[in-house]
Structures are given as C-alpha cells and as structure tokens.
ChimeraX commands (.cxc) that place a marker at each C-alpha (Angstrom):
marker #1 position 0.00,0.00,0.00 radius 0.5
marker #1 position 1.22,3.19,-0.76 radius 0.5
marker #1 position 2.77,5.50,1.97 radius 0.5
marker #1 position -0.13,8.19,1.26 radius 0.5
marker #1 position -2.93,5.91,1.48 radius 0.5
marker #1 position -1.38,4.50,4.39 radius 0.5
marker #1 position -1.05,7.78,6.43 radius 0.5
marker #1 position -4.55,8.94,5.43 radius 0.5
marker #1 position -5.67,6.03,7.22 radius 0.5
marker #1 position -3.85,6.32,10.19 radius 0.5
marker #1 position -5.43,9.44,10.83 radius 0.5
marker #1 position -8.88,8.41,10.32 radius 0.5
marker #1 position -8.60,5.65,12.81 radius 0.5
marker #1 position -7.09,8.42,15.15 radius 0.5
marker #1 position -10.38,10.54,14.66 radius 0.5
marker #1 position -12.87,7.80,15.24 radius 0.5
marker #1 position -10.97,6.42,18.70 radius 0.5
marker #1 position -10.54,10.07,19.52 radius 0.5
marker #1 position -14.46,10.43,19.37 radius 0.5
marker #1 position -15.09,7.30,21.02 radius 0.5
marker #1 position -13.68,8.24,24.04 radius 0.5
marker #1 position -14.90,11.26,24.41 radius 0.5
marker #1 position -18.55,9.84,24.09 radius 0.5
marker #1 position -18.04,7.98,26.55 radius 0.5
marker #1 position -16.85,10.31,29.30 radius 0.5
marker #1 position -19.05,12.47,28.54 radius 0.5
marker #1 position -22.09,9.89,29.23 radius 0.5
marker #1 position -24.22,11.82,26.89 radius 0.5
marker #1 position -24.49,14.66,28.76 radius 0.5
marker #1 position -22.95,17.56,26.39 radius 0.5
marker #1 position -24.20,20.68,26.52 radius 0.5
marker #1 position -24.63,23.04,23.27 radius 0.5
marker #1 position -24.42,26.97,23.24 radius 0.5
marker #1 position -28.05,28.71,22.12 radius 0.5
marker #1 position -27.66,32.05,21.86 radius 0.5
marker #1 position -25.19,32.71,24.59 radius 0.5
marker #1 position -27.08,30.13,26.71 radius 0.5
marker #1 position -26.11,26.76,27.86 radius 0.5
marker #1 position -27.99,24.17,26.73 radius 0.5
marker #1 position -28.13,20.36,28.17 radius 0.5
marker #1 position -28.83,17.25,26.09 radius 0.5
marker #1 position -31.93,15.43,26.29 radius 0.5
marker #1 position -29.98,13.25,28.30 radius 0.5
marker #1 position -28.73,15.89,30.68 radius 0.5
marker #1 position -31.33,18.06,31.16 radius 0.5
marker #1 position -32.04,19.45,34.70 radius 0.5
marker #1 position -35.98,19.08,35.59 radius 0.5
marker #1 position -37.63,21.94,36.60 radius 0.5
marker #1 position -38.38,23.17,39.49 radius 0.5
marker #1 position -41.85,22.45,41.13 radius 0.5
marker #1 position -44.62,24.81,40.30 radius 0.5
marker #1 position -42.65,26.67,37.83 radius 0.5
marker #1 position -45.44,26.42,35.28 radius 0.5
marker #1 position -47.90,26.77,37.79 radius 0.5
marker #1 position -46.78,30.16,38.57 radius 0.5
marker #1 position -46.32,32.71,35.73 radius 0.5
marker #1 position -45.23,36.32,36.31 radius 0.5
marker #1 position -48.04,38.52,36.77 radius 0.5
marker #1 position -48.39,40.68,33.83 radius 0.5
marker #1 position -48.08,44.48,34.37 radius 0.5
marker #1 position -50.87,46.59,35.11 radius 0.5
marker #1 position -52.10,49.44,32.27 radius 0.5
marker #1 position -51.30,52.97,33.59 radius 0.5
marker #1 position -54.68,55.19,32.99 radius 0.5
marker #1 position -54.84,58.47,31.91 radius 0.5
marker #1 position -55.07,59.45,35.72 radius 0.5
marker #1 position -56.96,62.36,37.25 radius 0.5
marker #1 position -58.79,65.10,35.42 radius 0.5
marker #1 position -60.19,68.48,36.58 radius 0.5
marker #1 position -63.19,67.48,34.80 radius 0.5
marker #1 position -64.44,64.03,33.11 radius 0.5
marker #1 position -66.38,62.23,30.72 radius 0.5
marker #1 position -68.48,59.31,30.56 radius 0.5
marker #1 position -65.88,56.96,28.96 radius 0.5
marker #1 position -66.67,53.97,26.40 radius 0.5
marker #1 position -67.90,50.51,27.86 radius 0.5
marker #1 position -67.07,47.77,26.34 radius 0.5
marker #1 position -70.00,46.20,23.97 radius 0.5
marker #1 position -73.27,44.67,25.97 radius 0.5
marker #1 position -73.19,41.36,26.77 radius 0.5
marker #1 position -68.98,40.83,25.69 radius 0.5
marker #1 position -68.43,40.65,29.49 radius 0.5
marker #1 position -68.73,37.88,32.03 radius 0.5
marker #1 position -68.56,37.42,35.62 radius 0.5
marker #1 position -66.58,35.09,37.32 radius 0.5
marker #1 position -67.75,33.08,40.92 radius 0.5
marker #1 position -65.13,32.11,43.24 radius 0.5
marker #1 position -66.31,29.15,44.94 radius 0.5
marker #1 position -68.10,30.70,48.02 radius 0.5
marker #1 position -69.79,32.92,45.09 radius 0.5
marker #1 position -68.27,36.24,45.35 radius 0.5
marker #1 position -68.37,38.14,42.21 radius 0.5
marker #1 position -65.18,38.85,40.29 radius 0.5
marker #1 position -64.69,40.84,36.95 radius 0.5
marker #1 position -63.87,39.98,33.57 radius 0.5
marker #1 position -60.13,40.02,33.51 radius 0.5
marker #1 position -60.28,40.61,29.19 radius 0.5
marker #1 position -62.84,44.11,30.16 radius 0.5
marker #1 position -61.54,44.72,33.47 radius 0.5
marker #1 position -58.23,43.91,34.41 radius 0.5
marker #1 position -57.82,47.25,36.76 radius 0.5
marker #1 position -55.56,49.66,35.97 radius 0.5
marker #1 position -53.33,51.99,38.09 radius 0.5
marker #1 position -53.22,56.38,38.03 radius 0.5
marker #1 position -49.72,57.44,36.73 radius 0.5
marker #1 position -50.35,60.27,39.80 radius 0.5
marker #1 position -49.54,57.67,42.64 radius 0.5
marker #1 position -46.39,55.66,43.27 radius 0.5
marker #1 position -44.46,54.32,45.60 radius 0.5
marker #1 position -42.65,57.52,46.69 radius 0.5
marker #1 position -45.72,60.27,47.25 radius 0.5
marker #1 position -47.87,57.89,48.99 radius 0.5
marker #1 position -47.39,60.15,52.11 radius 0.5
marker #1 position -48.53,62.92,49.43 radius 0.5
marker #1 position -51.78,60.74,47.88 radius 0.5
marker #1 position -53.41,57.95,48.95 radius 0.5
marker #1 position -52.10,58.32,52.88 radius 0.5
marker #1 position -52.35,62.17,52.73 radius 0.5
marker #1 position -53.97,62.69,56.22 radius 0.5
marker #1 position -57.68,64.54,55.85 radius 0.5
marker #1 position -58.22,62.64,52.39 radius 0.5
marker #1 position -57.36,62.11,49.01 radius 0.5
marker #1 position -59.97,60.33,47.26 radius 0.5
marker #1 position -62.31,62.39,47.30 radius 0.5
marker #1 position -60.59,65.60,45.43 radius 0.5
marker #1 position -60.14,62.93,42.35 radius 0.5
marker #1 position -63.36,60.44,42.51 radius 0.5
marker #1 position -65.67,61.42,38.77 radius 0.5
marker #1 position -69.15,62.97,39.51 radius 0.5
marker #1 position -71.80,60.97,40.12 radius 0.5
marker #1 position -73.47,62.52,36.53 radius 0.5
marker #1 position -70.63,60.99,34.86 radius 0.5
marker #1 position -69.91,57.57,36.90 radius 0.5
marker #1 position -74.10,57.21,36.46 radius 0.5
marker #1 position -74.09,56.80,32.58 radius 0.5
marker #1 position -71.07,54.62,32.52 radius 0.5
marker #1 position -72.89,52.22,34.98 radius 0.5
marker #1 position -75.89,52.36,32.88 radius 0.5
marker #1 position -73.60,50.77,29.75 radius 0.5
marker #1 position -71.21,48.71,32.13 radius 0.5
marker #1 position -74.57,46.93,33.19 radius 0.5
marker #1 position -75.01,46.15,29.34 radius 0.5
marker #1 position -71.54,44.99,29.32 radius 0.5
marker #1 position -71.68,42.67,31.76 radius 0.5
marker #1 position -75.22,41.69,31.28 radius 0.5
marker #1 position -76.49,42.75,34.59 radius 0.5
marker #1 position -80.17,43.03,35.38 radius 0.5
marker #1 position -80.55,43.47,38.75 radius 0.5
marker #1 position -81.35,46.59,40.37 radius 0.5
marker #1 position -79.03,48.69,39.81 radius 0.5
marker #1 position -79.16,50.24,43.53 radius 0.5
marker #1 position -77.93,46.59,44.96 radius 0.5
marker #1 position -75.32,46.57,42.62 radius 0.5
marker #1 position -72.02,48.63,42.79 radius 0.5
marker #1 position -70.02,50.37,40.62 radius 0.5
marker #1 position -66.78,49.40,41.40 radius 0.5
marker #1 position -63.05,50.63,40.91 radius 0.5
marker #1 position -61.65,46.91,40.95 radius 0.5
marker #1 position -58.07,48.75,41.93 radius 0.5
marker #1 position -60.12,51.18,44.53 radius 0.5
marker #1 position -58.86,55.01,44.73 radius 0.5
marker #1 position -57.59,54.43,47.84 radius 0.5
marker #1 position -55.08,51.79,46.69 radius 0.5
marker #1 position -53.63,53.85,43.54 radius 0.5
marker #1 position -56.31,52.84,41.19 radius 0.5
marker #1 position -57.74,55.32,38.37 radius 0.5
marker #1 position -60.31,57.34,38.54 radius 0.5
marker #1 position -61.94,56.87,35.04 radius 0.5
marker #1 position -60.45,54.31,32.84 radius 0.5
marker #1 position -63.06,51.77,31.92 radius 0.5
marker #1 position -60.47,49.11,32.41 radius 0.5
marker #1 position -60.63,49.75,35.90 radius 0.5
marker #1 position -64.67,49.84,36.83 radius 0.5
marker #1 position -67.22,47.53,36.49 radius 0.5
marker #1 position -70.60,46.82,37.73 radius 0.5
marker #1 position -69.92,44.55,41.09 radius 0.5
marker #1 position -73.59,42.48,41.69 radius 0.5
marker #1 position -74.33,41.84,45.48 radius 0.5
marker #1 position -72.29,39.23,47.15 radius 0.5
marker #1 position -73.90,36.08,48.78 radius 0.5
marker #1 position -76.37,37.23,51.68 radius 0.5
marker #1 position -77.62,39.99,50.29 radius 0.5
marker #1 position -80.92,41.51,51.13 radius 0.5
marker #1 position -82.57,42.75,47.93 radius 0.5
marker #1 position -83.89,46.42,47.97 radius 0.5
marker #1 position -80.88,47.18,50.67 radius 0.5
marker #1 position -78.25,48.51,48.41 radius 0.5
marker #1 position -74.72,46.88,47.56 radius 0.5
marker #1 position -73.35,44.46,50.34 radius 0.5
marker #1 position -70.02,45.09,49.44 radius 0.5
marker #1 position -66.88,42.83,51.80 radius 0.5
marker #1 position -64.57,43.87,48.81 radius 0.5
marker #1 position -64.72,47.12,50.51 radius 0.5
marker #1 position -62.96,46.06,54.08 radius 0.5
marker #1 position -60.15,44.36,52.38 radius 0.5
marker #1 position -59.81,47.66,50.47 radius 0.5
marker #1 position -59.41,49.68,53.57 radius 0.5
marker #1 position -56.86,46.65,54.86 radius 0.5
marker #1 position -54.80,46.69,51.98 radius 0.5
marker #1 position -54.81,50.87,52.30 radius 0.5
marker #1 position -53.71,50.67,55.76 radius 0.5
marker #1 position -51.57,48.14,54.84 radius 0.5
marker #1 position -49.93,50.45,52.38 radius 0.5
marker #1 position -49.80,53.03,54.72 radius 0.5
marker #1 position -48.20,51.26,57.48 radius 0.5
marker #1 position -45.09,49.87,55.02 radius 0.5
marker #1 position -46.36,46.28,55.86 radius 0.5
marker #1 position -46.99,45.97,52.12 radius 0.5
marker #1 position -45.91,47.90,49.06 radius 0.5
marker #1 position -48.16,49.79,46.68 radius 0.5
marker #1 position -47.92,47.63,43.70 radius 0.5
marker #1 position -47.78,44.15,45.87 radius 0.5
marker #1 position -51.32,45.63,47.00 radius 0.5
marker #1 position -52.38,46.68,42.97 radius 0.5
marker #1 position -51.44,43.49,41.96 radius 0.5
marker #1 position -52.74,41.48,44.32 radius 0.5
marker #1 position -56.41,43.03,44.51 radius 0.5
marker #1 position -56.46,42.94,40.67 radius 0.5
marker #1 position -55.85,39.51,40.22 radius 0.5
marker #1 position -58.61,38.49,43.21 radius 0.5
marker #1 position -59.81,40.71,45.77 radius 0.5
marker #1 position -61.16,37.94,47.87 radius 0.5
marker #1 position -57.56,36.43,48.27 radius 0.5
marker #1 position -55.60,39.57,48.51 radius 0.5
marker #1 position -54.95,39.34,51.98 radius 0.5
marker #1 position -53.91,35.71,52.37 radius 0.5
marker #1 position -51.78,36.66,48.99 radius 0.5
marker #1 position -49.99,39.69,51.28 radius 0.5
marker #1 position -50.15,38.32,54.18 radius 0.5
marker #1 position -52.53,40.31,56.28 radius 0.5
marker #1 position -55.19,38.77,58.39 radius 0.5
marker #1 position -58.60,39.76,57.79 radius 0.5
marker #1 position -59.46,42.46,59.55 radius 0.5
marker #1 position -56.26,41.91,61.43 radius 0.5
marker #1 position -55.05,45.95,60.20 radius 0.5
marker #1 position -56.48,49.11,61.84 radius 0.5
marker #1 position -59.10,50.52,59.74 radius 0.5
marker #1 position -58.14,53.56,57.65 radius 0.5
marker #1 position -59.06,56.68,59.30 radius 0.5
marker #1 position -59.13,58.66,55.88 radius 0.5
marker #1 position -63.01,60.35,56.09 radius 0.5
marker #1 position -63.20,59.16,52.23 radius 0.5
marker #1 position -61.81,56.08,52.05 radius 0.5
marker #1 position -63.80,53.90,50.72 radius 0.5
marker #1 position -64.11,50.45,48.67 radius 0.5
marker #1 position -65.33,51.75,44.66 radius 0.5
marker link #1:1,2 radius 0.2
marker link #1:2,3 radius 0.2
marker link #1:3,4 radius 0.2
marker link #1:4,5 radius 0.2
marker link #1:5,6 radius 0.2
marker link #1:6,7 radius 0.2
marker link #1:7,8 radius 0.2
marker link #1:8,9 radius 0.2
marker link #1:9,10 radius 0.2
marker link #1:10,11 radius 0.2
marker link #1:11,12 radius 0.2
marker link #1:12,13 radius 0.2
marker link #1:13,14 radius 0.2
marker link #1:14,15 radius 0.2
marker link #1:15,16 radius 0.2
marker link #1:16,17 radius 0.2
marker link #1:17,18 radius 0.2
marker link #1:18,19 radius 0.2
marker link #1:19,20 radius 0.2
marker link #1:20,21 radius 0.2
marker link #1:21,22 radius 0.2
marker link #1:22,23 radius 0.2
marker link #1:23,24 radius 0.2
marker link #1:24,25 radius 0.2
marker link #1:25,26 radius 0.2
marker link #1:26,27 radius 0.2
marker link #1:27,28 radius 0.2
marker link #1:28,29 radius 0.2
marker link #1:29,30 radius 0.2
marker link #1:30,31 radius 0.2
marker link #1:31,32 radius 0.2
marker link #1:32,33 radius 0.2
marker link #1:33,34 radius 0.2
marker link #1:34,35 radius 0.2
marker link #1:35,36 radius 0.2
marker link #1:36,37 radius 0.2
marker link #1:37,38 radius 0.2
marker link #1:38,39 radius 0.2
marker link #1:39,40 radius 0.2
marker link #1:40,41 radius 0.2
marker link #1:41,42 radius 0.2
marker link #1:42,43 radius 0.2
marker link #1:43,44 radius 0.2
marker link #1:44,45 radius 0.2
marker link #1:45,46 radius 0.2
marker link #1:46,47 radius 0.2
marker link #1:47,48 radius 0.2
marker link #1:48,49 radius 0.2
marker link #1:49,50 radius 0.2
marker link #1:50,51 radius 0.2
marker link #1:51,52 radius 0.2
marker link #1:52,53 radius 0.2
marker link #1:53,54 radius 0.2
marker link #1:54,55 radius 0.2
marker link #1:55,56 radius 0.2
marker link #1:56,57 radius 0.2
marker link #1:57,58 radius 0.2
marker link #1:58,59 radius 0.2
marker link #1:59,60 radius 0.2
marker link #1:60,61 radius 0.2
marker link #1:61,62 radius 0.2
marker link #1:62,63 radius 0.2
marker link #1:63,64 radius 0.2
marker link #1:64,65 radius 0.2
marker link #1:65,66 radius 0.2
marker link #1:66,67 radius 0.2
marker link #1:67,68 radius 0.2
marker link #1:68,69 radius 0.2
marker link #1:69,70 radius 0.2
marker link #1:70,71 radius 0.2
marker link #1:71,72 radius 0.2
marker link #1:72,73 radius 0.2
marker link #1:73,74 radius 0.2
marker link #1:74,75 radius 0.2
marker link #1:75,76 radius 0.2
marker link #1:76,77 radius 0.2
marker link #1:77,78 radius 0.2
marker link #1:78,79 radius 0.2
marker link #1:79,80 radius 0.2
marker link #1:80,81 radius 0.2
marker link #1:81,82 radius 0.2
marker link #1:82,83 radius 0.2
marker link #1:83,84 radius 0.2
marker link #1:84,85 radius 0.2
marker link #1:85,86 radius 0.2
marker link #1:86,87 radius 0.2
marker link #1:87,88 radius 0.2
marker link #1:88,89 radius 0.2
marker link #1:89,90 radius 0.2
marker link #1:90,91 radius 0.2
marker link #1:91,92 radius 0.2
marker link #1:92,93 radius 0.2
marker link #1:93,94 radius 0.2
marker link #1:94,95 radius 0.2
marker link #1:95,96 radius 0.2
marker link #1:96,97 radius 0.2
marker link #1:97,98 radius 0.2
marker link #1:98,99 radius 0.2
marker link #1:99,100 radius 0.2
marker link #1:100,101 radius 0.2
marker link #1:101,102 radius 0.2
marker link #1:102,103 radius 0.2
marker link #1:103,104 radius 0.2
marker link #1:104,105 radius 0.2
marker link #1:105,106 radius 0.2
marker link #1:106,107 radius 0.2
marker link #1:107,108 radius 0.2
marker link #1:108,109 radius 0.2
marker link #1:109,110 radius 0.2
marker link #1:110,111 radius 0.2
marker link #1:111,112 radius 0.2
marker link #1:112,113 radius 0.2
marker link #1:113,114 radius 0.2
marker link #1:114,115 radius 0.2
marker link #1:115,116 radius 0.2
marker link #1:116,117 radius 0.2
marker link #1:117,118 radius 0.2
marker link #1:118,119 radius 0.2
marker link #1:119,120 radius 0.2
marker link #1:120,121 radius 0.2
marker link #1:121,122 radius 0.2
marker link #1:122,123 radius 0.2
marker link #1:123,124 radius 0.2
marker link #1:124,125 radius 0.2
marker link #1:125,126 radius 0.2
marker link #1:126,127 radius 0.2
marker link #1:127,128 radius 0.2
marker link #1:128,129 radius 0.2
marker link #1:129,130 radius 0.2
marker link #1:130,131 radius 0.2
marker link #1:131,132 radius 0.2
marker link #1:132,133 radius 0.2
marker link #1:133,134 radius 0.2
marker link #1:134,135 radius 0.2
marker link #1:135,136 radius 0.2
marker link #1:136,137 radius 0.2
marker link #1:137,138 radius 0.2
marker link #1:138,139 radius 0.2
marker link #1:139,140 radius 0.2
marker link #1:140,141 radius 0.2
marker link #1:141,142 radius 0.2
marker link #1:142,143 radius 0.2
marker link #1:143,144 radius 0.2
marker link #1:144,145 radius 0.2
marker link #1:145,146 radius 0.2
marker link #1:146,147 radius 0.2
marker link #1:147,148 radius 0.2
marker link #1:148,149 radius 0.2
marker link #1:149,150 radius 0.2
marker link #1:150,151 radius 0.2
marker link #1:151,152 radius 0.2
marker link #1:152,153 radius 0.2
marker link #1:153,154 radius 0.2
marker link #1:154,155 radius 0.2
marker link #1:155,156 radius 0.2
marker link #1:156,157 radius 0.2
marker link #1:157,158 radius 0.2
marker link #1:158,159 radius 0.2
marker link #1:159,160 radius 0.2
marker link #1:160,161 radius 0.2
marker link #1:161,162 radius 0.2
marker link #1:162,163 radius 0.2
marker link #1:163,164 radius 0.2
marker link #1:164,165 radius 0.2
marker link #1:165,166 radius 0.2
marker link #1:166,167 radius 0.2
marker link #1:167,168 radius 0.2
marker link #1:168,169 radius 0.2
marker link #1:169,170 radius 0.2
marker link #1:170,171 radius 0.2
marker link #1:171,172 radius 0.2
marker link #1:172,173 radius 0.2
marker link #1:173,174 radius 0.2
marker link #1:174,175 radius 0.2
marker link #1:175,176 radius 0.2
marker link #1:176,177 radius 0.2
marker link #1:177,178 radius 0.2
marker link #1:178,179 radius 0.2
marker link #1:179,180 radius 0.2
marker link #1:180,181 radius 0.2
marker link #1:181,182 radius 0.2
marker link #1:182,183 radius 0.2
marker link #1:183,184 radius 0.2
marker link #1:184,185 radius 0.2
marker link #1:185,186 radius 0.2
marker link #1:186,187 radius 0.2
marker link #1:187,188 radius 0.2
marker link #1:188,189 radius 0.2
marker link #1:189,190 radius 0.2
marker link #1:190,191 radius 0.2
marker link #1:191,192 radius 0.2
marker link #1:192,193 radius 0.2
marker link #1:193,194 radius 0.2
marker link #1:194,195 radius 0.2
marker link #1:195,196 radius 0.2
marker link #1:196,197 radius 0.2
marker link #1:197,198 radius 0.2
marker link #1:198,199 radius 0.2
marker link #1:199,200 radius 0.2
marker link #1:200,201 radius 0.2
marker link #1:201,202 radius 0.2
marker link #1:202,203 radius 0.2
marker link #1:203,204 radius 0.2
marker link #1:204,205 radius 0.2
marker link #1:205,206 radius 0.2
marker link #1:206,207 radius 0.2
marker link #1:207,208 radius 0.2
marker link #1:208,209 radius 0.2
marker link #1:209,210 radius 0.2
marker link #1:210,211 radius 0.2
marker link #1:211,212 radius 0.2
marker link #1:212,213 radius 0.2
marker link #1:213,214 radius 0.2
marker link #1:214,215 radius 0.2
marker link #1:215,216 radius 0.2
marker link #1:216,217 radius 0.2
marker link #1:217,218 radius 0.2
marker link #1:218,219 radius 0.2
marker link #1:219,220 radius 0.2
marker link #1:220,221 radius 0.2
marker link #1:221,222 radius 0.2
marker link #1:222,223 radius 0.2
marker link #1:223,224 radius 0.2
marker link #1:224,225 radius 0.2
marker link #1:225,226 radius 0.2
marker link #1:226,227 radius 0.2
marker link #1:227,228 radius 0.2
marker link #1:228,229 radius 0.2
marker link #1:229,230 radius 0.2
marker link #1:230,231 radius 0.2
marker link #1:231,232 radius 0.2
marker link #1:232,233 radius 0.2
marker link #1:233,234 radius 0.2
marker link #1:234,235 radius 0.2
marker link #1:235,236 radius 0.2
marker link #1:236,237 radius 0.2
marker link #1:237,238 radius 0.2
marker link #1:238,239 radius 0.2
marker link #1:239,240 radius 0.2
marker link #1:240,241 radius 0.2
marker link #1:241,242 radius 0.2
marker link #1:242,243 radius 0.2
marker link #1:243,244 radius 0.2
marker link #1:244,245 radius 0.2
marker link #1:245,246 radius 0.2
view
C-alpha cells in the first residue's frame, strides 16, 4: 500500500478512537451553546423546578390616563362581551379581558405620604361625579349583562382610589352584583370594601408595598390578603373620612 494511502488512514482511525472516548466520558451529557445560553442534552437536562409552570409572572398593570379636573363618561365595552366570574363561596369577580384594573400614573411608591395616605383625604378631590360615573354604569350593566337593580349593585373601581387605582379608565370599573347574603332592595353588600381599607392601611403602614397591593387586589380581591399576608381584619381601619371600597 502506498505511503499516502497508508497515512490517510492512520489518521482516520485516530479521529474515530478520539471520538469514542470522548462519548463515553461524557455519558451523553454535552451541553450546546443557544444564543449565549447553555444548553443540556436530552440526556442531561435538569428538571424543573416544582410549580414553575404553575406560577407565571403577573403581567403588568395598564397605567390610565389618571386624574382630570373634569371628566367624561368613557366607552364601555359592547353589551353582553363581558362575564362574571364566581369564586367558589360565590363572590363576584370581573372579567379580567374588560376589566383587568388599571393603576393612576399620579400615585407611586414615593408620594404615597402625598396621595393615597395624605392625612384629611385624598380620594375624594379625584373620585368622577356621580353625573358621569351614572351613565357609565348604565352601559357597564349592558356589558356585563347585569339586570338586577341597579341600587344593589355597585359600581366598582376593581383597583379602589384608595389603593392607587384610576379614577376613570373603563379598564378599571365595572358593575360589582351583590355578594352572597344579600338583602334585595338594601343597596350593595359590598366585603370587597374592608379588604380595600386593609390593603390601604396596609400600604400606609409599610407592611406591604403599593404595587404588591395593585397586583394582588387585581388579580382576586377575595384572596388579597392571604396573597400579602394580612389577616382579615387583622389591620387598623383607615381613618381617611373618604376612604372607601369603589
């Protein structure tokens, strides 16, 4: 055989034992580059963590268009395109796609002291008239389909004033039917209202931060407090004179 032929071969038997062993250090478990990432072989792969999919990061809440020295009755969304939700001890919650709350760009973290915990009130010099709020319910009822009266039912900032939430986006109010044990011809019987004032106090207190409490009461105000950590009723109520739960 000649000399070339012969060396060429050599050095193909020195690639394939060369790749042999390193198979079978290796046990399989190589790991490629994606993008910058490491990436382990089927083989290799580390299982995830428990409850990872279970537990997706809350998405952001919209910013509104915040308070205004005068309103309008805003847009609802189109009648009947909404649905209520029932937890199972049949408290109402919103539509998440028509009313997923959203927060006023006037209120953060750092002016709490100078908004929503201003001693001697702060809802009140922002809340819309009741001339405007009173046609939007009217349509929101449509939305939602509600025909109840409309004095039992509420209409409700799902992120309240008191907790940073806007004043007028339609995002951010909906028509909130009575709650289980309600008395009909008695107005709203409202318990989204204490935990509200709880979370506000909360706030107020540093126990909890402002958009722990946003998020938290958007997502479902009925576990907001287990979700935080506050016992119900276990806060001193807010002594703000207009602090209240819409």
């Amino acid at each position: 055989m000649p000399a070339p032929v012969r060396g060429a071969l050599a050095i193909a038997a020195a690639v394939l034992l060369a790749a042999a062993a390193g198979c079978s250090s290796g046990g399989g478990h190589t790991t490629a580059k994606d993008g910058g990432h490491a990436k382990e072989s089927a083989h290799g792969s580390t299982p995830a963590a428990a409850g990872d999919a279970a537990q997706p990061v809350p998405a952001a809440i919209v910013t509104g268009p915040g308070p205004k020295s005068s309103y309008d009755a805003q847009p609802q969304p189109a009648p009947g395109s909404c649905h209520y939700r029932y937890t199972a001890d049949k408290q109402p919650l919103p539509d998440p796609n028509c009313t997923p709350g959203a927060i006023s760009p006037a209120v953060n973290q750092g002016n709490i002291n100078d908004t929503i915990c201003k001693p001697g009130g702060y809802t009140s010099t922002i809340r819309p008239p009741v001339n405007i709020t009173g046609k939007e319910k009217t349509e929101n009822a449509k939305s939602y389909g509600y025909t109840g009266p409309m004095g039992d039912a509420e209409y409700d900032h799902l992120i309240s004033l008191q907790l940073g939430g806007d004043p007028n986006d339609p995002r951010n109010l909906w028509v909130q039917p009575p709650s289980p044990g309600h008395v009909p011809g008695k107005g709203p019987n409202n318990p989204k209202d204490s935990v509200e004032t709880h979370l506000h106090t909360a706030i107020c207190k540093g126990q909890v931060t402002l958009t722990a409490a946003q998020q938290a009461i958007a997502t479902d105000w009925t576990t907001a407090e287990a979700k935080l950590g506050i016992a119900k009723g276990g806060v001193t109520p807010s002594t703000e004179p207009d602090a209240d739960g819409d």
